[in-house]
Steps between C-alpha positions, in 0.01 A plus 500: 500500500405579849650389774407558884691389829345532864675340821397599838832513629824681326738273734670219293530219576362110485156364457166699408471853596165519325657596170228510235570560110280599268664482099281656249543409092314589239565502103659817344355653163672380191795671404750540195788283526797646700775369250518665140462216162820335441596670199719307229842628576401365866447148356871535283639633795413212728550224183865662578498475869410167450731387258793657705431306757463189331852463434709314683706620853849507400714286738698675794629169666855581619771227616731548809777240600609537784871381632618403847721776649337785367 
């Protein structure tokens, strides 16, 4: 990627300064992938995850009463 910026003035400010862009792209060459093979003790490991957090959220609901004069 190439990218180019030209403005005839450096103040900022609003409305066109003559600011031109130019963006450049153009395909890379084919490369190995960046993450290794998921191995099997990757898959059990995540089976595990998963299961974990299937189960369910135990309950933390507290009650308060509350009395007048307190």
């Amino acid at each position: 990627m190439r990218l180019y910026c030209h403005a005839d003035g450096p103040e900022p400010g609003i409305g066109d300064h003559g600011e031109r862009h130019l963006l450049q792209l153009w395909p890379a060459p084919p490369t190995s992938p960046v993450h290794p093979e998921i191995t099997g003790a990757d898959r059990q490991a995540r089976a595990a995850h998963a299961a974990d957090r299937a189960t369910p959220v135990e309950e933390y609901t507290s009650t308060f009463t509350i009395t007048e004069g307190e």
